[in-house]
Biopython code that builds the backbone (N, CA, C, O; Angstrom):
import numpy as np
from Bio.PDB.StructureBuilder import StructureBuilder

atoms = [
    (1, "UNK", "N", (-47.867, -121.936, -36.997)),
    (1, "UNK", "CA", (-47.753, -121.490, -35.633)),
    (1, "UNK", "C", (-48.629, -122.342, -34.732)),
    (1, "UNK", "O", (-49.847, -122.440, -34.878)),
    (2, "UNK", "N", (-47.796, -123.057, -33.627)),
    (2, "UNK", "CA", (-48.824, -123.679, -32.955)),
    (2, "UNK", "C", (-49.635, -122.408, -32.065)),
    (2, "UNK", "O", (-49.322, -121.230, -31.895)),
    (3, "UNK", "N", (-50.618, -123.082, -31.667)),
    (3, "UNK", "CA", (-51.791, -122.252, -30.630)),
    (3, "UNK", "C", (-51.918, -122.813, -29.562)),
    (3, "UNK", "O", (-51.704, -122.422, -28.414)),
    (4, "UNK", "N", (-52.325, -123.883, -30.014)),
    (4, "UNK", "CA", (-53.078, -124.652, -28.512)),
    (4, "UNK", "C", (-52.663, -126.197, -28.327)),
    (4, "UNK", "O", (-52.785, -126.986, -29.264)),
    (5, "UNK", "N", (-52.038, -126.687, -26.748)),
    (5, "UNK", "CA", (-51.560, -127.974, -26.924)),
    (5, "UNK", "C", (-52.755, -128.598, -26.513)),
    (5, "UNK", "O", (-53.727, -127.843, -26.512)),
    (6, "UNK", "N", (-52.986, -129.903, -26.121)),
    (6, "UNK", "CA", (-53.937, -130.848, -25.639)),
    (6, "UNK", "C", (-53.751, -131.345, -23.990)),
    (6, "UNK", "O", (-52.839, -132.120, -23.704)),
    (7, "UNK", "N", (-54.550, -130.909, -23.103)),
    (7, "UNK", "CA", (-54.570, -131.160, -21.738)),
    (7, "UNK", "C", (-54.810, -132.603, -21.409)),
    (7, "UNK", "O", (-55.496, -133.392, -22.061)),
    (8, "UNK", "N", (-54.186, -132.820, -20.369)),
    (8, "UNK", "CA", (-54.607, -134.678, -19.811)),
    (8, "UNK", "C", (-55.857, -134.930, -19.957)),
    (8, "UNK", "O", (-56.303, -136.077, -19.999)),
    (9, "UNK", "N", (-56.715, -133.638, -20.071)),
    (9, "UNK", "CA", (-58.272, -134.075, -20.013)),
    (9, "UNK", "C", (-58.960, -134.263, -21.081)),
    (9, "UNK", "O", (-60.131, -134.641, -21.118)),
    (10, "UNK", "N", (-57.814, -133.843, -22.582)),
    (10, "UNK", "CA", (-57.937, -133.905, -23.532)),
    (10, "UNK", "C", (-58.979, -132.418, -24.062)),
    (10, "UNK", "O", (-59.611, -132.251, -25.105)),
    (11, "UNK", "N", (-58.838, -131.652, -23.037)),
    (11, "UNK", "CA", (-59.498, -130.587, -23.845)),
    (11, "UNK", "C", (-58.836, -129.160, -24.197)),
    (11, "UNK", "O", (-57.957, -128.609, -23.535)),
    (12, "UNK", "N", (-59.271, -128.810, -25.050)),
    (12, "UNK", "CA", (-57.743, -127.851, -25.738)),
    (12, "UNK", "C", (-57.673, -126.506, -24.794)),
    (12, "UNK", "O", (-58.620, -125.829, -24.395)),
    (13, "UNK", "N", (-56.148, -126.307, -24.536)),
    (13, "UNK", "CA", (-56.363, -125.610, -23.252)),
    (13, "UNK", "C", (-55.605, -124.069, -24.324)),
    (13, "UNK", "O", (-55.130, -124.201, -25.452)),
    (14, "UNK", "N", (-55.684, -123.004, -23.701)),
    (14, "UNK", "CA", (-54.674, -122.114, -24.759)),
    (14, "UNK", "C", (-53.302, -122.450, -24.032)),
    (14, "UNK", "O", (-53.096, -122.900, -22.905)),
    (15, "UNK", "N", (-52.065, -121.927, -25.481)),
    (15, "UNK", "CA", (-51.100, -122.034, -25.003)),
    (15, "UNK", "C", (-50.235, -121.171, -24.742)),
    (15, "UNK", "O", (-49.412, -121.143, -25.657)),
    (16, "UNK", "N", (-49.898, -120.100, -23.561)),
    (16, "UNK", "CA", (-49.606, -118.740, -23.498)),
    (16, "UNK", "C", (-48.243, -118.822, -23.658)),
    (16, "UNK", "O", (-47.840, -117.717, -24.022)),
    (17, "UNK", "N", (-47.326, -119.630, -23.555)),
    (17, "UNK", "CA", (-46.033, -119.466, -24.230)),
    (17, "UNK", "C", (-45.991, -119.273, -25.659)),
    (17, "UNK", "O", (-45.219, -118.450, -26.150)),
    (18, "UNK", "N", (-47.002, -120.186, -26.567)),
    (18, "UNK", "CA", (-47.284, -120.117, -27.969)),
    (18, "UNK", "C", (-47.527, -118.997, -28.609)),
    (18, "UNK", "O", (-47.051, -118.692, -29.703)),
    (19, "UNK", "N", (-48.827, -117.873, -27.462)),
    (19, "UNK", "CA", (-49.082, -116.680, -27.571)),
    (19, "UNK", "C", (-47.729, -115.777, -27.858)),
    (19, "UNK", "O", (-47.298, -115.402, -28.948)),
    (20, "UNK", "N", (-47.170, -115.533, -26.470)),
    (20, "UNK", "CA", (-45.804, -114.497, -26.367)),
    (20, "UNK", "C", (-44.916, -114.896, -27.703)),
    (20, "UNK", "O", (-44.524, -114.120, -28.575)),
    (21, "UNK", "N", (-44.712, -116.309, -27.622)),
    (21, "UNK", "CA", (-43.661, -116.669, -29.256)),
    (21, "UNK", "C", (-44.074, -115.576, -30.361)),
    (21, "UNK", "O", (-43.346, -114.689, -30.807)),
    (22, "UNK", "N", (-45.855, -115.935, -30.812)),
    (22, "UNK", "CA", (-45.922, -115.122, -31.752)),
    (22, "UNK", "C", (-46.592, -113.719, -31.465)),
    (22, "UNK", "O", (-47.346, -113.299, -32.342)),
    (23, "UNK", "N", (-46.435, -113.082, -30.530)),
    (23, "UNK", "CA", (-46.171, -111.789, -30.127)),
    (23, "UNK", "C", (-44.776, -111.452, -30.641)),
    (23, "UNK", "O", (-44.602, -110.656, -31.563)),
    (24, "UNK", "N", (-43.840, -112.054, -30.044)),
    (24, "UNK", "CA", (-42.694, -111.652, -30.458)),
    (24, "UNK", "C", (-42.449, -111.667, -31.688)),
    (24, "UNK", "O", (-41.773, -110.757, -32.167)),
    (25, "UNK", "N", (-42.980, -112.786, -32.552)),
    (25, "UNK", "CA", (-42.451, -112.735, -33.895)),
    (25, "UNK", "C", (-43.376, -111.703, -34.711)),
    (25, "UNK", "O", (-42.891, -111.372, -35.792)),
    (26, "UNK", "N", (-44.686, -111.105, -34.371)),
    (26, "UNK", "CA", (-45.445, -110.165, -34.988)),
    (26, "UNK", "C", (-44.421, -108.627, -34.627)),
    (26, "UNK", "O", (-44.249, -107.766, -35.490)),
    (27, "UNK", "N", (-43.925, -108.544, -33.440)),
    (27, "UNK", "CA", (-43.546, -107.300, -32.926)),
    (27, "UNK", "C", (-42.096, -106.959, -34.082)),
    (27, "UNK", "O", (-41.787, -105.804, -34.375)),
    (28, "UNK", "N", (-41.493, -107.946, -34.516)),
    (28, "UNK", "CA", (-40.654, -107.863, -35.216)),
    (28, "UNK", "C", (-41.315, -107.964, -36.584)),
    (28, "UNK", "O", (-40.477, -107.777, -37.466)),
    (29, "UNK", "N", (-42.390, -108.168, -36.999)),
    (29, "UNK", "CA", (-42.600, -108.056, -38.607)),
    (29, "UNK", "C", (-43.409, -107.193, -38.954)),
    (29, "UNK", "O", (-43.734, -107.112, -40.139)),
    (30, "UNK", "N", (-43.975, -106.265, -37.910)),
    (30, "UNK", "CA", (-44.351, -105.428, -37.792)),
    (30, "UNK", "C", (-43.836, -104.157, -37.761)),
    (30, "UNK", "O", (-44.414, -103.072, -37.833)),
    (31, "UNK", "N", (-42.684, -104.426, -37.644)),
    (31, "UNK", "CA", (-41.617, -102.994, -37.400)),
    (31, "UNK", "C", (-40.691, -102.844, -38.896)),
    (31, "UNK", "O", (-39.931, -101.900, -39.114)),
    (32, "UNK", "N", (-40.946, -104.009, -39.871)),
    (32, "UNK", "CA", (-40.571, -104.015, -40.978)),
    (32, "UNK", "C", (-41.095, -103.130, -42.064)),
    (32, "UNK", "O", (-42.189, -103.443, -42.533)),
    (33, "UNK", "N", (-40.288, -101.732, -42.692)),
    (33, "UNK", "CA", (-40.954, -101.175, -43.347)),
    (33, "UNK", "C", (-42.309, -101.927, -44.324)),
    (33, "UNK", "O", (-42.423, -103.142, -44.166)),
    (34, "UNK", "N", (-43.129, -101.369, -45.126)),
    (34, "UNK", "CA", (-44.334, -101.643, -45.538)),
    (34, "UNK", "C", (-44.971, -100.724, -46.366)),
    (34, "UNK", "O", (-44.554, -99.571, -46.250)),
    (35, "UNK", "N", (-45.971, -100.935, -47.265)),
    (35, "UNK", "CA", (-46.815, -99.885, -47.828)),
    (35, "UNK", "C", (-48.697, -100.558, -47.095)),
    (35, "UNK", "O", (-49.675, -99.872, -47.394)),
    (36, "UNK", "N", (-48.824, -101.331, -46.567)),
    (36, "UNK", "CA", (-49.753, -101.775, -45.966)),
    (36, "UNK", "C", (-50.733, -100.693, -44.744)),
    (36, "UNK", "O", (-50.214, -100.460, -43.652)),
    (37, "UNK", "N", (-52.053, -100.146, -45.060)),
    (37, "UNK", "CA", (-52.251, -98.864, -44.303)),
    (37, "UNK", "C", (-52.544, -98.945, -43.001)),
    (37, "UNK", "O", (-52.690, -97.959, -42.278)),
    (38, "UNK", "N", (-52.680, -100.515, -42.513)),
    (38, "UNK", "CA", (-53.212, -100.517, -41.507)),
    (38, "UNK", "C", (-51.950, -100.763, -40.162)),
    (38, "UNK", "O", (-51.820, -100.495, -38.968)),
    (39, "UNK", "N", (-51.097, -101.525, -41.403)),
    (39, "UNK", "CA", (-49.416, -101.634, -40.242)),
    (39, "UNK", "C", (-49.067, -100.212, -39.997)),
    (39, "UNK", "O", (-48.672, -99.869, -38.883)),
    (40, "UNK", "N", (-49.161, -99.558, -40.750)),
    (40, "UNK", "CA", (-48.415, -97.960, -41.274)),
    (40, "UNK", "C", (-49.306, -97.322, -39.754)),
    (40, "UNK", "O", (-48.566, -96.685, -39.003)),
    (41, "UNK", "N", (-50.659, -97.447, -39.332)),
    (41, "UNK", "CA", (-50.999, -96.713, -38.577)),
    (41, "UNK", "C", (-50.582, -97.589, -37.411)),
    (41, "UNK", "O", (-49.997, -96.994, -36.505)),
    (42, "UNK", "N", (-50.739, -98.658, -37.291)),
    (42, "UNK", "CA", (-50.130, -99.479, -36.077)),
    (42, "UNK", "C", (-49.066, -98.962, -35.583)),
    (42, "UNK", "O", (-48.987, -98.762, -34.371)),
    (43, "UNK", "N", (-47.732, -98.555, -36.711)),
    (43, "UNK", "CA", (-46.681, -98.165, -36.155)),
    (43, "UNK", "C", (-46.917, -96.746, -35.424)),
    (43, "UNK", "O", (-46.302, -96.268, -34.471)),
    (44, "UNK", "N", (-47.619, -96.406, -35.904)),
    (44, "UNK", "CA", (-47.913, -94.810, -35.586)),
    (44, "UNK", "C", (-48.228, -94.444, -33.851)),
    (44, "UNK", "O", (-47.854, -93.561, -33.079)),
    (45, "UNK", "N", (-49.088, -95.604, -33.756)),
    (45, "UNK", "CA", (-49.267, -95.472, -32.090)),
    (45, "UNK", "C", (-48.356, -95.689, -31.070)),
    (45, "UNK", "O", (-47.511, -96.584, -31.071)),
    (46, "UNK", "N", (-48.562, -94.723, -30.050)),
    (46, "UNK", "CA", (-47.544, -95.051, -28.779)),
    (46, "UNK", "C", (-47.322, -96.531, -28.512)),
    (46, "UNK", "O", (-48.128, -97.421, -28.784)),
    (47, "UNK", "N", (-46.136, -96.683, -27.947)),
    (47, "UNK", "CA", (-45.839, -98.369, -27.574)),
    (47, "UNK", "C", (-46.048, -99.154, -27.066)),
    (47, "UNK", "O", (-45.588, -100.295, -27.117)),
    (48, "UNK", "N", (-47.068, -98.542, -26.239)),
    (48, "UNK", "CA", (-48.298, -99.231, -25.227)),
    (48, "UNK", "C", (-49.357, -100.120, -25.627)),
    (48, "UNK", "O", (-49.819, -101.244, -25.432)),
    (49, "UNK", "N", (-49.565, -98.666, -26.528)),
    (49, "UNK", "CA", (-50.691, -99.417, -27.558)),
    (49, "UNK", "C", (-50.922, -100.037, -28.597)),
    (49, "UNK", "O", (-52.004, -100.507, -28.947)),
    (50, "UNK", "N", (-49.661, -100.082, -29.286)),
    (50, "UNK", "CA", (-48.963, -100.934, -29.952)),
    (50, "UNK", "C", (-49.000, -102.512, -29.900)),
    (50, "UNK", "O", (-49.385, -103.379, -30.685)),
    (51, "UNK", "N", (-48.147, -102.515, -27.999)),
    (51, "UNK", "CA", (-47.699, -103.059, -27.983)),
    (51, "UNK", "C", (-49.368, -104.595, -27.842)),
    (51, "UNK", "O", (-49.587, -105.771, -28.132)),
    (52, "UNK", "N", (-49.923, -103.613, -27.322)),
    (52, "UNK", "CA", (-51.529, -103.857, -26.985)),
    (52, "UNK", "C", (-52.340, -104.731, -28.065)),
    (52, "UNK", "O", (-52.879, -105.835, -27.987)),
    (53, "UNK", "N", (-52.181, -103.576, -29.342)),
    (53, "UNK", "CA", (-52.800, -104.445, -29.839)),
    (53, "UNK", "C", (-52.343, -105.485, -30.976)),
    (53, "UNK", "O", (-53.165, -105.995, -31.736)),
    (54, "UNK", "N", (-51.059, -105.740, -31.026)),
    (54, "UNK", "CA", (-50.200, -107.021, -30.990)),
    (54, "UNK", "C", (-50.371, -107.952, -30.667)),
    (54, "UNK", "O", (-50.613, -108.921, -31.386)),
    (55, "UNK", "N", (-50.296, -107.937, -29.518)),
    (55, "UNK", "CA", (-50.959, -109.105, -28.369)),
    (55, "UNK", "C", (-52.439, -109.819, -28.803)),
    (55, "UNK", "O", (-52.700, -110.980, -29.119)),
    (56, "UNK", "N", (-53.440, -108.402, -28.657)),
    (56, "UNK", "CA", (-54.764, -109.152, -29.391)),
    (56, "UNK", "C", (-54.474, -109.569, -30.265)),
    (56, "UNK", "O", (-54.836, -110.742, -30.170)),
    (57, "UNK", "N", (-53.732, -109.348, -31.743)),
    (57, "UNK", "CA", (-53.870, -110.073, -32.632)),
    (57, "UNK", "C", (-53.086, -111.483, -32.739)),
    (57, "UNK", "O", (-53.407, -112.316, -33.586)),
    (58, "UNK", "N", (-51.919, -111.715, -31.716)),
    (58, "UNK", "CA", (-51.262, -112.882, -31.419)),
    (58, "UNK", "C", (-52.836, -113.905, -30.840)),
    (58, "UNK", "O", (-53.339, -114.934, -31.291)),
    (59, "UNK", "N", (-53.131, -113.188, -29.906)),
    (59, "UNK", "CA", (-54.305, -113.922, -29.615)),
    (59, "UNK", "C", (-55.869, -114.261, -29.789)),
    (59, "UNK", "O", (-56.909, -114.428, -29.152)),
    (60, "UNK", "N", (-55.309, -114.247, -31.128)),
    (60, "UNK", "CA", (-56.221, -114.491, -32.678)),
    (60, "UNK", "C", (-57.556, -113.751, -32.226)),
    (60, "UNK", "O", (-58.613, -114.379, -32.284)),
    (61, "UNK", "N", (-57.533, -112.078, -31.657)),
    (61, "UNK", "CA", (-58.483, -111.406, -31.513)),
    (61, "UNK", "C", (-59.448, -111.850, -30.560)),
    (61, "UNK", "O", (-60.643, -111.594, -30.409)),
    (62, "UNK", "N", (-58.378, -112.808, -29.762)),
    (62, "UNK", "CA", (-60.202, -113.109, -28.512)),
    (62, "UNK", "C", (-59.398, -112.435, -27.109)),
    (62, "UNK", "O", (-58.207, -112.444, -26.801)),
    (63, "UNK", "N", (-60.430, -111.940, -26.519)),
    (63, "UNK", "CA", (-60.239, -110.467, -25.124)),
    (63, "UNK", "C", (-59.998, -111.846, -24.077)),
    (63, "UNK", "O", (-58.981, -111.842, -23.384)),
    (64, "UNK", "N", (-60.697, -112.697, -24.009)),
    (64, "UNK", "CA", (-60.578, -113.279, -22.496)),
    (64, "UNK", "C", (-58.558, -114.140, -22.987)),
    (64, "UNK", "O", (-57.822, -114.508, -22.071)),
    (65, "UNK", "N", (-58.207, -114.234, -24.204)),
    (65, "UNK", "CA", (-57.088, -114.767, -24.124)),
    (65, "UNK", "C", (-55.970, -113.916, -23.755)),
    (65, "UNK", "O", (-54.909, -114.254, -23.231)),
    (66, "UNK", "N", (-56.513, -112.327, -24.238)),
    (66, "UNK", "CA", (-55.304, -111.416, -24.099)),
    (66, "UNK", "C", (-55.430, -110.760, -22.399)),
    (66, "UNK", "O", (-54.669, -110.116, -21.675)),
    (67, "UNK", "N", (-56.755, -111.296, -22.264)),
    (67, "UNK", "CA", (-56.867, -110.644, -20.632)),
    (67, "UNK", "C", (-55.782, -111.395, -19.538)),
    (67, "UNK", "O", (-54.995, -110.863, -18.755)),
    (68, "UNK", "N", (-56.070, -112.914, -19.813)),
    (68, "UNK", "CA", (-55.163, -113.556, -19.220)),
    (68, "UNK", "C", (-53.731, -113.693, -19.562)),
    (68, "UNK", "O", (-53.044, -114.262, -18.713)),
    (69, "UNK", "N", (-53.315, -113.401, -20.329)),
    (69, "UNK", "CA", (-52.066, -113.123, -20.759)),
    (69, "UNK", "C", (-51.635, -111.733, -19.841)),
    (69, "UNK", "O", (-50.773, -111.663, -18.965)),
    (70, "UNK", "N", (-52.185, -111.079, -20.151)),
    (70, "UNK", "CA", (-51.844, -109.775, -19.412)),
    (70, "UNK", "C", (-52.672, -109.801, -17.658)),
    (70, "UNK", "O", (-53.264, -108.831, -17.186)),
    (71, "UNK", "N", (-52.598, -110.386, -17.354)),
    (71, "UNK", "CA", (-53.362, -110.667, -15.804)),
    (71, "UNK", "C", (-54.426, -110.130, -15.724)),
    (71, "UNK", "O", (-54.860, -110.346, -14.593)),
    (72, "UNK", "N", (-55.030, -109.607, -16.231)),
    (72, "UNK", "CA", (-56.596, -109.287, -15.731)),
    (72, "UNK", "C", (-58.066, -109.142, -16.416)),
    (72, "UNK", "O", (-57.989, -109.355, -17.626)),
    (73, "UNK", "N", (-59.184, -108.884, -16.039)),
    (73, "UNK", "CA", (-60.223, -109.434, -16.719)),
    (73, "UNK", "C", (-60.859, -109.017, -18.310)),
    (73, "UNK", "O", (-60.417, -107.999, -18.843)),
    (74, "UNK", "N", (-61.553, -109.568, -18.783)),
    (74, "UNK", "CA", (-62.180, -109.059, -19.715)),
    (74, "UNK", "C", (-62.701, -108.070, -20.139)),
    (74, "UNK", "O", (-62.578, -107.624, -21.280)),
    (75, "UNK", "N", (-63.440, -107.555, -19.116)),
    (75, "UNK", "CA", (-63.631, -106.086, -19.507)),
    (75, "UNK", "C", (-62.882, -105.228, -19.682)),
    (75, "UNK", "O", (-62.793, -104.616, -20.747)),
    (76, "UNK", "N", (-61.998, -104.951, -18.382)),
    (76, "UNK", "CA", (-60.700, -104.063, -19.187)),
    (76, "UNK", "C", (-59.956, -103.802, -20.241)),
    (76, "UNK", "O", (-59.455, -102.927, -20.947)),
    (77, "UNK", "N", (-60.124, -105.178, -20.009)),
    (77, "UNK", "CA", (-58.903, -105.768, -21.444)),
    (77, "UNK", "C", (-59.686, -105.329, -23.078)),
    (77, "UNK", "O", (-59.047, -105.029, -24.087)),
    (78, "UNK", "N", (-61.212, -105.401, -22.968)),
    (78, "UNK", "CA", (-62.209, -105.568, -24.142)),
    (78, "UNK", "C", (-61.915, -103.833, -23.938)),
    (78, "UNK", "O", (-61.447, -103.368, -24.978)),
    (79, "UNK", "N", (-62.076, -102.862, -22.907)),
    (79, "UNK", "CA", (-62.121, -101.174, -22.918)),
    (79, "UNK", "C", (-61.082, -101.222, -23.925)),
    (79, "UNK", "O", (-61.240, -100.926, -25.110)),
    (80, "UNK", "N", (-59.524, -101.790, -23.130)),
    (80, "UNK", "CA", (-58.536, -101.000, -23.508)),
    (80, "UNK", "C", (-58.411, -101.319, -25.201)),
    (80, "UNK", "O", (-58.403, -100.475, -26.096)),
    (81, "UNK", "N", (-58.335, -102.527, -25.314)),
    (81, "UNK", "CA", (-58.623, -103.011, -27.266)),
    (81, "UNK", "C", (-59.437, -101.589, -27.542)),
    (81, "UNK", "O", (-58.861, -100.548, -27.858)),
    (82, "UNK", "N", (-60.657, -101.700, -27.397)),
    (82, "UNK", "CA", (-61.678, -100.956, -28.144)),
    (82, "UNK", "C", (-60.959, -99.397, -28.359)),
    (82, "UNK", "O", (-61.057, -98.807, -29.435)),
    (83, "UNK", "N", (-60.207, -98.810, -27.151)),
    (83, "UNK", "CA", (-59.728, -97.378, -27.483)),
    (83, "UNK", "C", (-58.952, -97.433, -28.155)),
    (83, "UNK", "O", (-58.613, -96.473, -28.847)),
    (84, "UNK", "N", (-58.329, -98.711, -28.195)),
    (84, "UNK", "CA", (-57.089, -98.398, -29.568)),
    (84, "UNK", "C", (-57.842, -98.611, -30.617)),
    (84, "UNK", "O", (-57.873, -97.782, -31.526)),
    (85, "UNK", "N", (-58.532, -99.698, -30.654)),
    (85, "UNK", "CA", (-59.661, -99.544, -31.937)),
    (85, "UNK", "C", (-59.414, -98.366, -32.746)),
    (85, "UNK", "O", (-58.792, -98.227, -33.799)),
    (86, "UNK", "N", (-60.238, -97.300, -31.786)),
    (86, "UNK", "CA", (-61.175, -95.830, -31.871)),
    (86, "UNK", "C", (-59.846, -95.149, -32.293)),
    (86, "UNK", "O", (-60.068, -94.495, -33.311)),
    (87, "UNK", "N", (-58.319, -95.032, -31.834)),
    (87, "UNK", "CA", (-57.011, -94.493, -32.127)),
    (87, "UNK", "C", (-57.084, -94.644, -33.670)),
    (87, "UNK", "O", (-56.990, -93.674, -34.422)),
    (88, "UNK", "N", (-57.271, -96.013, -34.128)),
    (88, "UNK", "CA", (-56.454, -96.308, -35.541)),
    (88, "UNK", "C", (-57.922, -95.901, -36.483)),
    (88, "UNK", "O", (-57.966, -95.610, -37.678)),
    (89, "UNK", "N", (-58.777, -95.970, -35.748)),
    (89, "UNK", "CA", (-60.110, -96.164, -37.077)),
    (89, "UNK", "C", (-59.706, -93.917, -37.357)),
    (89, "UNK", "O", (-59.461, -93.364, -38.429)),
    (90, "UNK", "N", (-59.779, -93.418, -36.295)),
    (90, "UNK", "CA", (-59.387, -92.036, -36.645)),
    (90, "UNK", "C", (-58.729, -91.391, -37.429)),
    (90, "UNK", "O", (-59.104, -90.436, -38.109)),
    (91, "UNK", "N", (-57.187, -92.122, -37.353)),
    (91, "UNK", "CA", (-55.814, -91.775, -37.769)),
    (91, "UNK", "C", (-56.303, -91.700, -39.230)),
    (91, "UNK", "O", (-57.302, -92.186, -39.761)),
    (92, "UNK", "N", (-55.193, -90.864, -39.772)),
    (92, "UNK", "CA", (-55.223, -90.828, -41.265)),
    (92, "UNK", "C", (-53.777, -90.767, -41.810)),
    (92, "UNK", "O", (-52.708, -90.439, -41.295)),
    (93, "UNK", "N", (-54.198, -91.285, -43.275)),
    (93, "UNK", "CA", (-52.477, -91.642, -43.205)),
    (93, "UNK", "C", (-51.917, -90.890, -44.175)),
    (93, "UNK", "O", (-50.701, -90.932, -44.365)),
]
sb = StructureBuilder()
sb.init_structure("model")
sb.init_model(0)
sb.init_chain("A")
sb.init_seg("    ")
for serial, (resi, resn, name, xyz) in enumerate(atoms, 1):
    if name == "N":
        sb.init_residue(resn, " ", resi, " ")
    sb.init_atom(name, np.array(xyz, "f"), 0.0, 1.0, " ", f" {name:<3s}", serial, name[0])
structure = sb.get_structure()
């Protein structure tokens, strides 16, 4: 999976089309039955949050990549991760 192309300035910039690609391709292998406990609770959550924390993991778990992907800043973006966090660490399966 590519990630990141190379800028004129030569410094590695992220690549948010690269991101959404493998968003999309996680959102679909993710929805593939499984005995795995942690997909099993993933599926479990509303589609929001789901869809949420997908995204972070497309964007190999860093907040300022998924912030900008989703338009806005880090902190939010670091809240809203963390409550789904707190969703799945709860759940029981």
């Amino acid at each position: 999976m590519k990630k990141y192309q190379k800028s004129d300035t030569s410094k590695s910039k992220t690549c948010i089309e690269c991101i959404i690609e493998d968003y999309r391709d996680l959102i679909k292998e993710y929805e593939l039955p499984t005995d795995d406990d942690l997909i099993l609770k993933l599926q479990r959550l509303d589609m929001t949050s789901r869809n949420l924390m997908i995204l972070f993991i497309a964007s190999e778990y860093k907040y300022g990549i998924t912030a900008r992907v989703l338009g806005t800043n880090i902190s939010y973006c670091k809240r809203l991760i963390d409550n789904i966090r707190n969703k799945i660490i709860k759940m029981e399966i």
